[in-house]
C-alpha positions as CSV (number, residue, x, y, z in Angstrom):
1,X,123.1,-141.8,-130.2
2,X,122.2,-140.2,-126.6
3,X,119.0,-141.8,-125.3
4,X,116.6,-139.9,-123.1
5,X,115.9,-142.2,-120.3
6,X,112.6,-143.1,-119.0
7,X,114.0,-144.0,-115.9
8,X,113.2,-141.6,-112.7
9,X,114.5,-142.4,-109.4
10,X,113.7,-139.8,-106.4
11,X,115.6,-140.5,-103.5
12,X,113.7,-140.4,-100.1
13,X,113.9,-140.1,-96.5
14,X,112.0,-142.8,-95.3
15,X,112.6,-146.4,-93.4
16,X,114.5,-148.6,-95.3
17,X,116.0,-146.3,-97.4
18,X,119.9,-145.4,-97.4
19,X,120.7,-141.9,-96.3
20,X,119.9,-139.1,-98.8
21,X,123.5,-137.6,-99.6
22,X,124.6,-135.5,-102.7
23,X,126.5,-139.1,-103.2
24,X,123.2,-141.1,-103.1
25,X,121.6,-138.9,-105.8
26,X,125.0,-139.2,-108.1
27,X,124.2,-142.9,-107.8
28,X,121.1,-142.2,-108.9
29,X,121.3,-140.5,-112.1
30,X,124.2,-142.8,-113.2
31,X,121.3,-145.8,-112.7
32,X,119.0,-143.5,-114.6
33,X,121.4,-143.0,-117.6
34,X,122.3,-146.8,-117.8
35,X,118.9,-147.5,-117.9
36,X,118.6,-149.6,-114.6
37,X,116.4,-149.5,-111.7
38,X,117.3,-150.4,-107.9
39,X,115.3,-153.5,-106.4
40,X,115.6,-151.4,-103.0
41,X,113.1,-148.1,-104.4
42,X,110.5,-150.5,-105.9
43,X,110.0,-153.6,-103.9
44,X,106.9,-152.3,-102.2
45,X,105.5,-152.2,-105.8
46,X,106.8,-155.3,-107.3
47,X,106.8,-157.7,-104.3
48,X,103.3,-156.2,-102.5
49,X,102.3,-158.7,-99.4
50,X,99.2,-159.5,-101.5
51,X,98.2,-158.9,-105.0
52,X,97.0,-155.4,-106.2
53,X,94.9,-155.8,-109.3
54,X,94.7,-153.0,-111.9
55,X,91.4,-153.7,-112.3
56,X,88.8,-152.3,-110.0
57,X,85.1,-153.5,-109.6
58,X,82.9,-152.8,-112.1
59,X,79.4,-153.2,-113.3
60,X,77.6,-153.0,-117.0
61,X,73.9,-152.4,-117.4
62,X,72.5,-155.0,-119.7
63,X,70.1,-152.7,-120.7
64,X,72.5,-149.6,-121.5
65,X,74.5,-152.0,-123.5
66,X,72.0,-153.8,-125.6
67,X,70.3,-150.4,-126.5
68,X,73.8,-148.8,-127.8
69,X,74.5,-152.6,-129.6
70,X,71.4,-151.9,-131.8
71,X,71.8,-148.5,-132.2
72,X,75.5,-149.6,-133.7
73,X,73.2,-151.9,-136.0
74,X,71.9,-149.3,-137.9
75,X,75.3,-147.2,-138.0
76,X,78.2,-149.6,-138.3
77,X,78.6,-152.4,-141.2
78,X,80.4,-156.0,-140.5
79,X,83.0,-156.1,-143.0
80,X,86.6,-156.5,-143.8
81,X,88.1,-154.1,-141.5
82,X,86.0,-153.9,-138.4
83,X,85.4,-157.8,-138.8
84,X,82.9,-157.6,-136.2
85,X,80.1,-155.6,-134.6
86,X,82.1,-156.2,-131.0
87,X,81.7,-153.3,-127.9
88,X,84.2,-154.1,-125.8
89,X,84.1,-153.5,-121.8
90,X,86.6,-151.1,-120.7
91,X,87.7,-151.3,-117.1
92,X,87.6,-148.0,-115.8
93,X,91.2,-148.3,-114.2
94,X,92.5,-149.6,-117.3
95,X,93.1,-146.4,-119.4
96,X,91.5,-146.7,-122.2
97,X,92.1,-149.9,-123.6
98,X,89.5,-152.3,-124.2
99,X,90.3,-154.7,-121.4
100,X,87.7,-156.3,-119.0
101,X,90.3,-157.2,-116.5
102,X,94.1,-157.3,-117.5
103,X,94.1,-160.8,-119.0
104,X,90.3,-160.8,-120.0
105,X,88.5,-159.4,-122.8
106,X,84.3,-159.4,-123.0
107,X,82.3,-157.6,-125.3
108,X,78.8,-157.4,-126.8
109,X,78.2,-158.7,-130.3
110,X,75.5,-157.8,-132.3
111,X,74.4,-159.2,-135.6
112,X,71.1,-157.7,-137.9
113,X,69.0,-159.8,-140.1
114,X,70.1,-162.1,-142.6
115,X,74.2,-160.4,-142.0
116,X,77.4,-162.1,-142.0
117,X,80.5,-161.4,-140.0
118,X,83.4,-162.5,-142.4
119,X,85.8,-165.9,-141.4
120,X,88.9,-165.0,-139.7
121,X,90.9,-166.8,-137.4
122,X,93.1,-165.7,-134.3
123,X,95.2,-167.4,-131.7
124,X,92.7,-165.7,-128.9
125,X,91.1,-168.6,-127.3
126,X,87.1,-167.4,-127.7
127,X,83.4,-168.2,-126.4
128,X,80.4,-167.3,-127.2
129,X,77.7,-167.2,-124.4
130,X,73.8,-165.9,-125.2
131,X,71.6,-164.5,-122.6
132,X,68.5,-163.7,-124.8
133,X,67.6,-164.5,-128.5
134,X,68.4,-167.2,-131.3
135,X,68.9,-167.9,-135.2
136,X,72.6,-166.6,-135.3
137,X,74.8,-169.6,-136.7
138,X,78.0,-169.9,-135.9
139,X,80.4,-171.4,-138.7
140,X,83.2,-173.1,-137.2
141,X,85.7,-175.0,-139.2
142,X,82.7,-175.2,-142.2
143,X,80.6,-177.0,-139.4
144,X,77.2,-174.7,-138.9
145,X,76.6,-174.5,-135.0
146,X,73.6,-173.0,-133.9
147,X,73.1,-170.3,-131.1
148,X,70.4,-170.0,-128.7
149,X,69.5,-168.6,-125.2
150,X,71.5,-170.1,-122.3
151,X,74.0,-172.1,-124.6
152,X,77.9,-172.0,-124.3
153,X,79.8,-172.2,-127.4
154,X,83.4,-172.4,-126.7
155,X,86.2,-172.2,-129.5
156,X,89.7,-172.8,-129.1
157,X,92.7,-170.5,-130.6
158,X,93.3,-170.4,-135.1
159,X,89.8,-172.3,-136.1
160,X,88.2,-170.9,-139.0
161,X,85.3,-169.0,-138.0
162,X,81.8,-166.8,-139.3
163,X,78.7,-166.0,-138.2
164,X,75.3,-165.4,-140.1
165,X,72.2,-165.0,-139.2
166,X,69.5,-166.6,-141.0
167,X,66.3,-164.4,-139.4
168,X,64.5,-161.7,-139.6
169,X,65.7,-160.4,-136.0
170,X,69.1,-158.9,-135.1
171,X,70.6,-161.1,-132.1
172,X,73.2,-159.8,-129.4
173,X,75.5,-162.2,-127.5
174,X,78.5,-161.8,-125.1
175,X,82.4,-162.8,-126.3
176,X,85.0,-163.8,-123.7
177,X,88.3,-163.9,-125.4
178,X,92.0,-164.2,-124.1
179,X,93.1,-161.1,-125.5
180,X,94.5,-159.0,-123.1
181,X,96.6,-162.0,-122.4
182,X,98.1,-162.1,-125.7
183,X,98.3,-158.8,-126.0
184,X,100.7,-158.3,-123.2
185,X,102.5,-161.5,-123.8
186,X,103.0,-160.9,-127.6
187,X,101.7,-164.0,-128.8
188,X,98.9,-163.4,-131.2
189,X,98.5,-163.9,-134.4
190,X,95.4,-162.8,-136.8
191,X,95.2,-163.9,-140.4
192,X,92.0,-163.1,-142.9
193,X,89.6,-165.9,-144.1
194,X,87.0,-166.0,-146.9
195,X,84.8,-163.1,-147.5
196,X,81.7,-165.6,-147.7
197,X,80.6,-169.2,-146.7
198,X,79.1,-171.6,-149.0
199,X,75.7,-172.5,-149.1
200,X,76.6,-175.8,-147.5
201,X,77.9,-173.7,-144.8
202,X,74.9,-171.1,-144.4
203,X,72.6,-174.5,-144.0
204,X,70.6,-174.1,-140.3
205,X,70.8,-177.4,-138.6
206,X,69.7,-178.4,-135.3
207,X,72.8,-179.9,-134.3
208,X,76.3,-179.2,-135.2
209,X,78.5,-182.1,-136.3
210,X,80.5,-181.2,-133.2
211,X,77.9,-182.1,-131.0
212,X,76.6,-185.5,-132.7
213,X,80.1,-186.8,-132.3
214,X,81.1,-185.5,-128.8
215,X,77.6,-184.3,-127.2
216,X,76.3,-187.5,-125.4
217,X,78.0,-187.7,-121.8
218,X,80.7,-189.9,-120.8
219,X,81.5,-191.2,-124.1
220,X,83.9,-190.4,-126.0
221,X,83.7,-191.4,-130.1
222,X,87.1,-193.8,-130.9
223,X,87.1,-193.0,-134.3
224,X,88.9,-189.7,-133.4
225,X,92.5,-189.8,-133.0
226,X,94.9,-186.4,-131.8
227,X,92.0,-183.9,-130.9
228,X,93.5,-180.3,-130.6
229,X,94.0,-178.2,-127.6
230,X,90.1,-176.6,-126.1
231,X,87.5,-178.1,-126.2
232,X,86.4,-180.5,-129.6
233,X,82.7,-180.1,-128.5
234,X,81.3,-176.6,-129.8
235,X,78.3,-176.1,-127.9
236,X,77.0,-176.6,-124.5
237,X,72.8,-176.9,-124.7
238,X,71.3,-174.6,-121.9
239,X,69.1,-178.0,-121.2
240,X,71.7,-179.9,-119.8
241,X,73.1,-176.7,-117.9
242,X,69.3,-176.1,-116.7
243,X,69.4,-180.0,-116.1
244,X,72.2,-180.3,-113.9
245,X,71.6,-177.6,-111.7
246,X,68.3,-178.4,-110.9
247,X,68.9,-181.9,-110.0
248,X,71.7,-180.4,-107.6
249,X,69.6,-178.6,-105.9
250,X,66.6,-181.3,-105.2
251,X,69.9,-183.7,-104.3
252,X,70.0,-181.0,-101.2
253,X,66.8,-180.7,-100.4
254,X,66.6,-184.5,-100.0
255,X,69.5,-184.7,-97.9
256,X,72.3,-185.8,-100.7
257,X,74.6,-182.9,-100.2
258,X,75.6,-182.4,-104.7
259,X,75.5,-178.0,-103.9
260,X,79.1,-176.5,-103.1
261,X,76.9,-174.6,-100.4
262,X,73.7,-174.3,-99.0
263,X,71.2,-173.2,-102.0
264,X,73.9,-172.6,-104.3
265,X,74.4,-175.6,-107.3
266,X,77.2,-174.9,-109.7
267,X,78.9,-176.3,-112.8
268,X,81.8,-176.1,-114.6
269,X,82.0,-176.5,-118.6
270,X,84.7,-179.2,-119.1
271,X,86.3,-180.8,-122.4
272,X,84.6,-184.2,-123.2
273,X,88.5,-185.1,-124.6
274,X,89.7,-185.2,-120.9
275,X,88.0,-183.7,-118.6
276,X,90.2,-180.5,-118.8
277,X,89.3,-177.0,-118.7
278,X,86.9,-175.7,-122.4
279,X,89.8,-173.7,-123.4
280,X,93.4,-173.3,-122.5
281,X,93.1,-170.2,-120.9
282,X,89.9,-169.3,-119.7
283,X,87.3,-171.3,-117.5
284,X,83.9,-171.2,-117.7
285,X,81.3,-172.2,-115.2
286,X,77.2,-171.5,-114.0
287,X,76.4,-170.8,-110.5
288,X,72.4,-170.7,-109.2
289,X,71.9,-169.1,-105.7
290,X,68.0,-170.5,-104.6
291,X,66.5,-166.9,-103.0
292,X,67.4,-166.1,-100.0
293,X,70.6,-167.9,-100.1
294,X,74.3,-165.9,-99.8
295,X,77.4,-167.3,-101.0
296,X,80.4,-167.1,-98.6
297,X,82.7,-164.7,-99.4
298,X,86.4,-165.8,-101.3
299,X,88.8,-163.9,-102.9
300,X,91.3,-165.8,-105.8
301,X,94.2,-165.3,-107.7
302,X,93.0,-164.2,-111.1
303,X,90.1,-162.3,-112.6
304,X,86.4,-163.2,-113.7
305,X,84.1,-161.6,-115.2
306,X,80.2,-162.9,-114.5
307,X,77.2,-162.2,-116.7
308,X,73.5,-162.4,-115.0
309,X,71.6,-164.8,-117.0
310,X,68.4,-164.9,-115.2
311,X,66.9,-163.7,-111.8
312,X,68.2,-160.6,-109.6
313,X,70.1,-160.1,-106.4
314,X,72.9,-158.2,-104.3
315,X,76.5,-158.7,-105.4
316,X,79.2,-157.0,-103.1
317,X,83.0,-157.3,-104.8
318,X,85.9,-155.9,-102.4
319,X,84.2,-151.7,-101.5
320,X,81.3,-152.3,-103.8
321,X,78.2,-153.3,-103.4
322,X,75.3,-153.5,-106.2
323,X,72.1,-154.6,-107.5
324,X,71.9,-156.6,-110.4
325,X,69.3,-158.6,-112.9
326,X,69.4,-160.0,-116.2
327,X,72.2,-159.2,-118.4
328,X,74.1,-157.3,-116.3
329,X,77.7,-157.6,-116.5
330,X,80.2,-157.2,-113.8
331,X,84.4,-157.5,-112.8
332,X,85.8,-159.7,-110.0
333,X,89.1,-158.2,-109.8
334,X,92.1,-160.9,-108.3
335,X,92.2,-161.3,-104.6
336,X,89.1,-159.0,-104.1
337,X,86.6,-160.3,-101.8
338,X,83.6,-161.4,-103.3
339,X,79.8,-162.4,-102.7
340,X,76.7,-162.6,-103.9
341,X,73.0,-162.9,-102.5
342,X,70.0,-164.0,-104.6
343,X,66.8,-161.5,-104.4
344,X,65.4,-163.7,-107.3
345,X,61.7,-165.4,-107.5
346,X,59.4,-166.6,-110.3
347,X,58.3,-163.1,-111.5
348,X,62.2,-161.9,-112.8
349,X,63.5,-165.9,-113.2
350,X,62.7,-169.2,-115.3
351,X,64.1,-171.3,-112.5
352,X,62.9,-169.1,-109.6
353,X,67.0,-168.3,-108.5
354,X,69.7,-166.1,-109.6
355,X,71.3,-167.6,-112.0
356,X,75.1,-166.7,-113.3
357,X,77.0,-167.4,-115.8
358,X,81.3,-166.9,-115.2
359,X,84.4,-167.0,-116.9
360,X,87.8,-166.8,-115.6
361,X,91.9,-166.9,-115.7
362,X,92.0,-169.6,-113.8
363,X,93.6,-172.7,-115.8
364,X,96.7,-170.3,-116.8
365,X,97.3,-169.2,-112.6
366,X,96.8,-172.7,-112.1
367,X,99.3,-173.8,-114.9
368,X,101.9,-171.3,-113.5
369,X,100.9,-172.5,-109.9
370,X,100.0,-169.1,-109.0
371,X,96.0,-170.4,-107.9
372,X,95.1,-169.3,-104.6
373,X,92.0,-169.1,-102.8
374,X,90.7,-167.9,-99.4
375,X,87.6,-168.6,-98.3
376,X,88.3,-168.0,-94.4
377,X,86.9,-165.0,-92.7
378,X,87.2,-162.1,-94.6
């Protein structure tokens, strides 16, 4: 069977290159029918002197997206099929597909009164992060975990999971998955759970079980043997978030350093298990930038994605510069130069700063030891 082969090679005059002859071109369209590609025409490409992310800068209006979230609440059901009410962010130099950044998917959920999104389960690592609302549960493994502004609800790869709300209000929410990932490793798998919870299940409890076993700091309960990879701990209160950055930043105004830089206190969500990144994949953390105050610029291997959660400010990532307040999404693309400055005060913020919630590659550039950052002059 003669294949047509995808394979185009144009032979060039340029340094570097051999000599263009009628030979050279012979050569070439033997290496195009064998299927095989010269190192020599596409180093520049594979082997760049830095990386050059897909991706490109990007911003999301919280507004724009919550407003198209509820219209798809009156249009599109949550059933078997679509699973979920999920909008996914679309990079604009991805083509298309519904990828964040090229290992990251996010996506605004959105859930009307008294609905349920069906149990599935997927090898995706997944979070759940809420900017605004409350009285969605989420049902992981059968164990009801509630959702509320400000809280981080993490969930590792093939658990059991549903959602229901159990108000009279719809609710919207951002998902970080590991999609992309997966996709373009071939690694996921996606299998179909019940079509409802039990009542037991659909039970609205202020706690999870998840958190009365592994929610009180530095101790971990010894009746628990093997715990699974992520994170066993299902949801991270917004109090203890709003808790710890606060008492960083009076720790610097009384001269006890505990900010990673003038005015700016940040956390990182870690496994109570063993310290270790929430999820295999993906890292999650909360930055808040006192007004006034400018982070340094840095570029890193790897891509995040940040979500405003209170407060405004100027955000500049590589070219692009742009305002942003509550809600708003935006794309750190890897190795572009990035900073932010807070504009925020107590008429747009609860704390009085710009606060922001990210989520990045990071643990899988650091397992591949492909982690840099720069944080010289750039």
């Amino acid at each position: 069977m003669t294949i047509t082969s995808p394979v185009r090679i144009q032979a060039v005059d340029a340094p570097g290159q051999p000599d263009v002859t009628p030979a050279l071109k012979d050569l070439y369209r033997g290496f195009e029918q064998e299927l095989l590609v010269p190192l020599w025409t596409e180093i520049g490409d594979l082997m760049p002197a830095s990386p050059r992310s897909r991706a490109v800068p990007h911003v999301w209006r919280w507004q724009s997206l919550r407003r198209l979230a509820a219209e798809a609440g009156d249009l599109v059901p949550v059933g078997r099929g679509g699973e979920r009410r999920a909008i996914a962010l679309a990079n604009p130099s991805l083509g298309g597909l519904p990828f964040a950044t090229p290992t990251l998917w996010a996506a605004v959920q959105y859930l009307m009164p008294g609905e349920d999104a069906p149990e599935h389960r997927h090898t995706q690592h997944a979070f759940r992060f809420v900017v605004e609302g409350e009285g969605v549960w989420t049902v992981v493994g059968g164990d009801p975990v509630p959702m509320r502004r400000g809280d981080f609800l993490p969930q590792a790869g093939w658990n059991w999971h549903a959602h229901h709300n159990a108000t009279a209000e719809p609710m919207a929410w951002i998902d970080g998955l590991d999609i992309p990932l997966q996709y373009v490793t071939e690694s996921q798998f996606f299998e179909f759970g019940r079509d409802e919870i039990s009542e037991t299940e659909r039970m609205t409890p202020e706690r999870s079980r998840s958190e009365r076993l592994w929610g009180h700091p530095g101790l971990r309960p010894l009746s628990v043997g093997v715990v699974a990879p992520g994170s066993p701990l299902l949801a991270y209160k917004w109090e203890f978030t709003d808790r710890a950055l606060a008492d960083q930043l009076v720790m610097e105004a009384e001269n006890h350093g505990g900010t990673v830089e003038p005015g700016h206190a940040a956390v990182r969500y870690t496994n109570p298990h063993n310290g270790a990144d929430v999820l295999p994949t993906i890292r999650a953390e909360f930055h808040r930038i006192v007004r006034g105050a400018e982070t340094a610029p840095a570029r890193e291997t790897g891509s995040s994605v940040y979500q405003v959660f209170d407060g405004s400010g100027t955000v500049t990532v590589g070219d692009s510069t742009w305002s942003i307040t509550r809600g708003d999404l935006f794309v750190v693309p890897s190795w572009a130069p990035f900073s932010v400055k807070s504009e925020a005060g107590d008429t747009d913020s609860d704390s009085g700063a710009l606060d922001l919630f990210r989520f990045s590659d990071s643990p899988v550039f650091e397992k591949l030891q492909l982690d840099r950052i720069d944080k010289r002059d750039i």
